[in-house]
TIMAR-719962 format. One line per 2 residues: for each residue z negated, x negated, y of C-alpha. Coordinates in steps of 0.001 Angstrom, whole numbers, plus 500000, padded with zeros to 6 digits. Layout:
Z:X:Y; ...
***
This chain:
554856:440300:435500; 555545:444059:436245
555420:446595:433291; 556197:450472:433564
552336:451878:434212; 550908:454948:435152
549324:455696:437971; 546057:456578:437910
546218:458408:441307; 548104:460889:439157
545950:461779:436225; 542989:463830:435907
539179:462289:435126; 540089:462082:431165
543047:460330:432102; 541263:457722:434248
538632:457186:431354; 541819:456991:428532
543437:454199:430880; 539817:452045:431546
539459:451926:427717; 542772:451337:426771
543305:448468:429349; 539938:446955:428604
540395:446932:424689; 544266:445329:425262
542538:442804:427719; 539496:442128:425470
542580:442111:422694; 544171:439412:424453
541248:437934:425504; 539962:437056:421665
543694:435889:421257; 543679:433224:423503
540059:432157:422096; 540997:431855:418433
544212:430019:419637; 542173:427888:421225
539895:426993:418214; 542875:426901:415704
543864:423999:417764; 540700:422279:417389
541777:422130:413488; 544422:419711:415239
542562:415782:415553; 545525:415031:417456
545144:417444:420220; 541113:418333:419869
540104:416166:422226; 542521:418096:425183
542559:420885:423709; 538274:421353:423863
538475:419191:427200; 541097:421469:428824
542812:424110:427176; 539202:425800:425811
537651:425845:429769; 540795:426701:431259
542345:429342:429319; 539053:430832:429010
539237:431298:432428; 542809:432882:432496
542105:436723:431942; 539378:436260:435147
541250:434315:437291; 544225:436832:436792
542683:440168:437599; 541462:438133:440823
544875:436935:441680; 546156:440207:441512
543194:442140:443529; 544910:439974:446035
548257:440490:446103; 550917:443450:447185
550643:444822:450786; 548695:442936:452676
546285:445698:454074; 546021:447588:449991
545174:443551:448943; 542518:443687:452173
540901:446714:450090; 541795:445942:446573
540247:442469:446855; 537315:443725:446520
537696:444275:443157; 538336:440740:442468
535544:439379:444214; 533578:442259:441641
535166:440432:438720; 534378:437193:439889
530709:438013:441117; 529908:440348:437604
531734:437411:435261; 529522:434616:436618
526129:436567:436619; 526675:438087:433810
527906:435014:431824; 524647:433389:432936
522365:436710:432603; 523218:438934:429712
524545:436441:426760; 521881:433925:428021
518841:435878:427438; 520503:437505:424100
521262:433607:423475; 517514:432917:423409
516692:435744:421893; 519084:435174:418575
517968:431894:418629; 514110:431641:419369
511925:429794:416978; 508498:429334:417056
506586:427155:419726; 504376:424547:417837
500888:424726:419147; 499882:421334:417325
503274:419766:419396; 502480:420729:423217
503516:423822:422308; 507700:422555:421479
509919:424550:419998; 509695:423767:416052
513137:423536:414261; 511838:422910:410673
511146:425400:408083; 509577:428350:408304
511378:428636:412470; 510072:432411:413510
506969:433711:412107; 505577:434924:415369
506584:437921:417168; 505181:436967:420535
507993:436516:423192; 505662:434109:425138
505355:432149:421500; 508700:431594:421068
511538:430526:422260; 514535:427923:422506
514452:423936:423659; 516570:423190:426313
518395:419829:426258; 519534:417210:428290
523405:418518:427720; 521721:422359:429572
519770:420181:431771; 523594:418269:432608
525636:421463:432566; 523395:423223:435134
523992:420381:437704; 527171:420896:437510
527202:424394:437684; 524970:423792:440837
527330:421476:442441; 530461:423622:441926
528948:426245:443678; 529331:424126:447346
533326:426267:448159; 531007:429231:448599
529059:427365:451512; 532636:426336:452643
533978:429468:453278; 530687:431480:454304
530376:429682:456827; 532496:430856:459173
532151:434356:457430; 528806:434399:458893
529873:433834:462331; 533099:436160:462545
534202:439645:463201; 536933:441907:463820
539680:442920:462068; 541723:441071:459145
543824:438862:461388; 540930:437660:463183
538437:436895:460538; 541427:435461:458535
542536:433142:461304; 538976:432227:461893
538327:430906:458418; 542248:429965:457254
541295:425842:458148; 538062:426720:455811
539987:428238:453267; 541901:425435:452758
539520:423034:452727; 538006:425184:449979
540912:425106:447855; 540897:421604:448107
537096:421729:446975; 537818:423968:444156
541205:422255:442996; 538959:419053:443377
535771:419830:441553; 538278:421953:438637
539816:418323:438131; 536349:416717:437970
535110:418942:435308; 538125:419063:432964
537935:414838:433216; 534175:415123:432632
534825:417354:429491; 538190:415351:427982
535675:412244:428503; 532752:414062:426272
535331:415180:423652; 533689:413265:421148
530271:414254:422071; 527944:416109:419829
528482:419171:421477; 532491:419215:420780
531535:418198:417447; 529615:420695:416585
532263:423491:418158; 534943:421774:415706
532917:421875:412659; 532263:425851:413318
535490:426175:414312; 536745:424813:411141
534045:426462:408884; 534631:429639:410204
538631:428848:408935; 537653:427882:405640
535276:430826:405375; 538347:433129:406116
540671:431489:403713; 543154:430966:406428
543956:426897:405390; 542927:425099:402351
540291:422295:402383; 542916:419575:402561
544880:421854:405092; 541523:422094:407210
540073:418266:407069; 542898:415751:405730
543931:414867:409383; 540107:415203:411069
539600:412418:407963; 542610:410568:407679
541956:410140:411450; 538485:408956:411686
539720:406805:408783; 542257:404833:410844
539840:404468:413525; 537214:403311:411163
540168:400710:409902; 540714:399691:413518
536708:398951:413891; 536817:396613:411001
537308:393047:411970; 538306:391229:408724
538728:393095:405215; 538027:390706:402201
541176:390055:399693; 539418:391729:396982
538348:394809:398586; 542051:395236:399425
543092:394604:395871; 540233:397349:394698
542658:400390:392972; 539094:402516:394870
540905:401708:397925; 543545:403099:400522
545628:401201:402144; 543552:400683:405247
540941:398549:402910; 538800:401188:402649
536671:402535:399357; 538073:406081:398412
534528:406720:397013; 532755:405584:399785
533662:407198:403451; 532434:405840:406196
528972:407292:407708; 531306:409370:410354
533421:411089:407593; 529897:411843:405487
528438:413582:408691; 531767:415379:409412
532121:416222:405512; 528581:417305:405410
528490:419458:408287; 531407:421357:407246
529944:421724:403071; 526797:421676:403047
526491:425262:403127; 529177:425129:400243
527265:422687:398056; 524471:425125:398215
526300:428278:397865; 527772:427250:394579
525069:425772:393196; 523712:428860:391513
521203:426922:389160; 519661:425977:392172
518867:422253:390825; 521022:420301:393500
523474:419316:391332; 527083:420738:390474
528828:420730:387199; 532016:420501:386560
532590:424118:386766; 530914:424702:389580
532917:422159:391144; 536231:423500:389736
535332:427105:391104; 535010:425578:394509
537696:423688:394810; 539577:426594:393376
537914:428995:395872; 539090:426908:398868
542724:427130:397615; 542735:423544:396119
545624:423722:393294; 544774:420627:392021
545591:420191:388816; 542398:419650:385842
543159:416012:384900; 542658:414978:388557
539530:416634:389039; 538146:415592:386059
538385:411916:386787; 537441:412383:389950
534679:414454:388275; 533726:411592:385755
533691:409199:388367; 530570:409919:390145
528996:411734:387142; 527702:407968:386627
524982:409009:383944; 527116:411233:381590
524968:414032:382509; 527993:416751:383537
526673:417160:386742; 527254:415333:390742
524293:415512:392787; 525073:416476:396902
526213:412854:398113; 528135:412384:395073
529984:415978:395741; 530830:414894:399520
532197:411948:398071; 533964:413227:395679
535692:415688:398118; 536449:412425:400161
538310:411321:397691; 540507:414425:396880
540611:415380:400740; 542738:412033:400789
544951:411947:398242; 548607:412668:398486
550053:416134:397118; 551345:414251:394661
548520:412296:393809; 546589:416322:393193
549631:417656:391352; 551297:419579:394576
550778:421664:397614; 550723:424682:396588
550400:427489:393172; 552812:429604:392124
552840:433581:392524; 551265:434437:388563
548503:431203:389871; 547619:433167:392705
547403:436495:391226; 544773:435079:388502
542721:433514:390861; 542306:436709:393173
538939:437816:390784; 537232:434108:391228
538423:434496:394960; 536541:437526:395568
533314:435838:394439; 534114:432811:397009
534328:434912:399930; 530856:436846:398594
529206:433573:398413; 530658:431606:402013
529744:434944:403542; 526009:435439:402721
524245:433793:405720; 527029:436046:408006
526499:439422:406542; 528052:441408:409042
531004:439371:409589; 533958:441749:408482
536048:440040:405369; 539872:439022:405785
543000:438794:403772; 543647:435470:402899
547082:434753:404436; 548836:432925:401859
551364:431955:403522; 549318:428584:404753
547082:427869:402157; 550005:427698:399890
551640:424717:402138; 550871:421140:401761
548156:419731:404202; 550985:418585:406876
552831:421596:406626; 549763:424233:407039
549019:421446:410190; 552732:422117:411464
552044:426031:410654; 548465:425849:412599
549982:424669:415733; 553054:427018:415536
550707:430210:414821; 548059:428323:417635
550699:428189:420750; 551963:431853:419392
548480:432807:419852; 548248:431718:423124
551710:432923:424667; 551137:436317:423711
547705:436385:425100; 548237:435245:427825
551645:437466:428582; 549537:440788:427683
546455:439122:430389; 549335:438953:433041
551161:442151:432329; 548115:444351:432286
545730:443092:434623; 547476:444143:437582
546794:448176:436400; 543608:447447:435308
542904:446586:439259; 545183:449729:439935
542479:451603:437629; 539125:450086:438838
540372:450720:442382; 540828:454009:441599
537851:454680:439644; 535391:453603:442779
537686:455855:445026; 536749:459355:443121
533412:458014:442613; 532945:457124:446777
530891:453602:445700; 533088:449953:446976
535240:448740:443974; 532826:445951:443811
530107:447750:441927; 532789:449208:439803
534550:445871:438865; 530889:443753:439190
529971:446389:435809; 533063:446995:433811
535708:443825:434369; 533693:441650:432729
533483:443368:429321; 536856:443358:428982
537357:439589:430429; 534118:437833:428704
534444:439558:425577; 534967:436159:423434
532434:434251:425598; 529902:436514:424478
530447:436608:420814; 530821:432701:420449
527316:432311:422277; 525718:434746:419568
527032:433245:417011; 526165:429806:417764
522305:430700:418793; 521860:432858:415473
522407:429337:413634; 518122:428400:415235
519141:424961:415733; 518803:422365:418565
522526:422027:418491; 523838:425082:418272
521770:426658:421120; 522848:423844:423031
526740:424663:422357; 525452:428333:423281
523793:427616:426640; 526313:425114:427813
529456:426686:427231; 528154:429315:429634
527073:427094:431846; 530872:425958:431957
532197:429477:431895; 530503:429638:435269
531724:426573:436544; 535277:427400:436023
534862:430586:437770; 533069:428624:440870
536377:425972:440850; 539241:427562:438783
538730:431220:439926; 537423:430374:443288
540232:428575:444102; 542595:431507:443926
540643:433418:446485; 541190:430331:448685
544766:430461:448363; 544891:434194:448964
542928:433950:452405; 544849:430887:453044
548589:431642:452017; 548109:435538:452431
546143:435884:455609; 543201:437954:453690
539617:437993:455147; 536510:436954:452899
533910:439499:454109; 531709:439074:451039
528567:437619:452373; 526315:439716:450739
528136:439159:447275; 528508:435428:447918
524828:435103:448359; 523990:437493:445260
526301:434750:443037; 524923:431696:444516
521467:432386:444507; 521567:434012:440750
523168:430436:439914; 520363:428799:442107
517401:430332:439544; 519151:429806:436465
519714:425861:437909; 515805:426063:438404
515560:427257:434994; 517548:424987:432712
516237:421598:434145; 513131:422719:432151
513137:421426:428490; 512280:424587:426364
512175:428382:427682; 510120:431330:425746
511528:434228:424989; 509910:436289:427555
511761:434110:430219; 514771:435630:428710
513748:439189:429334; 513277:438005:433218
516866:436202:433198; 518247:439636:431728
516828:441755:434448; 519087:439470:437065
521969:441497:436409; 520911:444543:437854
518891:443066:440427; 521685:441227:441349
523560:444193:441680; 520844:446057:443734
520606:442775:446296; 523863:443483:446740
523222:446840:448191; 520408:446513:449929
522158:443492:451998; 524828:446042:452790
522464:448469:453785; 520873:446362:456454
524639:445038:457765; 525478:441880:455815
529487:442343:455673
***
């Protein structure tokens, strides 16, 4: 998709800089749009499973896999040169990935080791009271230990195609007829192992490590005030529900007949042990924030302030019962199982059951006071995280309808990211290209350092934010998802360089940068199969980057390609 550009042969070195920066910030831009579309569809039971199996690693992959397909196309002998640049993207997204946001990833989420525990990374309370990087650090679990293997055994198209890259010389026709037969049978390696790692992920949708990327997913909505509570869980619950209902072999006449029942047989005060550990995942922090006594309990205006601050508009006569009926001692106050059941039991009642699906204008305009407190509260264990208008225009909807809406604003999401990736990644080449040729280095080095801040923007954040949480889980979402971020680019992205040397009669003449991506992957295989790594092992990982970088040269310098 061809826009109207300019061309950055014609401006002057303030121009060049004006159009990096721009371009990067649309692509980053786009970039984060495609991630949050992503996650809002996780808010969707119906399509999480696909949508963290596939749509997550592949689209992920999109803004990548695009400035390498078009490195490679146009005239044949520019593509020869410009290619380059795409191998740089490919070569600084996967070392980076697995360099930079790794060792920040231990970093933000280092604890202390326990000396009185072999020396284990200790995940109770207090986590970090030791400031040695050699005394801290992060475990490392079997999910790292599982997503490195893979990583590892992605890498084998590189072996494919260097092989006869080794061996060959001459000019583009020559080298490209030499290794055409390889090519292919590299794309048919990449296509291959690309399949075997979106099946691998669909079939671990359920995993802990989905899970957990759902619950954050849909905290980190709730926190914004972009859906209401209902809007957020009613289908994640109503779903495990059914499949609870479908697990049940025989439901006794009278448990059916219980008004404390739905109509799959099932006690509205009493979820099942799935929907507690979904419920508590996602309000836990709630129950705490609003419990500003500090005793454990809530009363019943504590509770009405939270259901309020989530954009409940229930009305008072349903909360109260609700209210009375786990305040079982007549004390006015719900301890924090009674409080997860109790939001069980709203979470699945009908609009009309709660009184309707949404407030009017004066409602809303009362509340906005109370609101302000909400977001003050949800916010205070992400400080820096900037605050957002609540867009009413969902929260005011009915659970079903702000599901419709979520999908609808989801795929909108998407499209347009994606459309802005293809229509401006083909100047962004245009620009790199022309950046290395007033600055007499090979566009590698120039793409290698600046494509990936633009294409790995989201990647980057998402890992922070998940190690900054000092738990077992969350490092492991961390650490694996960019493990898989550097899978996809050894199948996904890969592949496209096969097609171009296969369909387009390019050359590969990258040994030197093959072997700089391959062995960088090698060590950090090495390093995950361990089960914790210090803090100080994260410094080394970080200084792989530019190491990487200067193998690059030096195998140059002494004839490699």
């Amino acid at each position: 998709m061809a826009i109207p550009t300019i061309d950055p042969a014609d401006v002057g070195a303030t121009g060049l800089a004006w159009l990096l920066f721009s371009y990067g910030y649309i692509l980053c831009y786009a970039s984060n749009l495609i991630s949050e579309g992503s996650d809002l569809l996780l808010l969707v039971p119906s399509l999480a499973g696909l949508v963290g199996g596939v749509v997550l690693p592949f689209l992920g992959a999109v803004p990548d896999g695009t400035i390498m397909l078009f490195s490679g196309l146009g005239d044949i002998e520019k593509a020869q040169e410009t290619l380059s640049v795409g191998v740089g993207a490919l070569a600084g997204s996967t070392i980076m990935l697995l360099t930079v946001p790794w060792a920040l990833s231990v970093y933000r989420g280092r604890v202390d080791f326990d000396e009185d525990n072999n020396m284990e990374p200790n995940y109770k309370q207090p986590k970090l009271t030791k400031s040695s990087f050699s005394e801290t650090g992060v475990a490392l679990s079997t999910e790292v230990n599982q997503g490195a293997k893979m990583m590892m055994l992605t890498t084998l198209p590189y072996f494919l195609i260097q092989i006869p890259a080794f061996f060959l010389s001459g000019d583009r026709e020559t080298v490209s007829a030499g290794e055409k037969n390889w090519a292919a049978a590299g794309f048919v390696v990449c296509v291959s192992f690309f399949i075997l790692y979106l099946y691998t992920q669909v079939k671990m949708s359920n995993d802990t490590i989905h899970k957990m990327r759902r619950i954050a997913v849909i905290k980190a909505t709730l926190k914004k005030g972009a859906v209401s509570l209902r809007g957020a869980l009613r289908e994640e619950v109503m779903s495990l529900q059914k499949k609870e209902a479908r697990r049940r072999v025989s439901i006794s006449s009278d448990t059916e007949n219980s008004p404390l029942t739905n109509g799959n047989g099932m006690h509205h005060n009493q979820p099942s042990a799935e929907i507690s550990e979904l419920l508590k995942g996602i309000l836990g922090e709630a129950f705490r924030a609003y419990d500003i006594d500090g005793d454990c309990n809530l009363n019943k205006k504590e509770f009405h302030i939270f259901l309020s601050d989530f954009h409940e508009s229930i009305n008072k006569n349903t909360v109260d019962a609700v209210f009375a009926d786990f305040d079982r001692d007549g004390s006015g106050t719900i301890d924090y199982d009674e409080f997860i059941a109790a939001c069980y039991v709203l979470i699945t009642k009908t609009s009309n059951d709660t009184g309707g699906p949404g407030r009017s204008a004066p409602e809303r305009a009362s509340r906005r006071a109370t609101e302000q407190l909400s977001v003050k509260i949800l916010l205070d264990d992400d400080e820096d995280e900037e605050e957002e208008e609540v867009p009413e225009d969902l929260t005011a909807l009915s659970p079903e309808e702000q599901q419709r809406a979520i999908i609808r604003r989801a795929f909108s999401m998407l499209i347009i990211g994606t459309a802005i990736v293809l229509m401006f990644s083909d100047p962004m080449v245009e620009v790199l290209s022309e950046i290395a040729v007033r600055a007499n280095i090979p566009p590698f080095y120039v793409s290698f350092i600046l494509a990936p801040v633009a294409a790995n923007a989201s990647e980057v954040i998402a890992s922070q934010y998940y190690a900054s949480k000092k738990t077992r889980k969350t490092i492991t979402v961390a650490l694996t998802a960019l493990e898989g971020a550097a899978s996809m680019n050894n199948t996904f992205c890969l592949s496209i360089f096969m097609g171009l040397i296969y369909f387009r009669g390019l050359a590969w003449q990258f040994s030197a940068e093959t072997l700089a991506i391959v062995l960088v992957q090698l060590v950090m295989y090495v390093y995950a199969q361990r089960s914790k790594m210090s803090t100080a092992t994260g410094f080394v990982i970080l200084s792989f980057f530019p190491l990487s970088v200067i193998l690059v040269a030096v195998l140059e310098y002494f004839g490699l390609d």
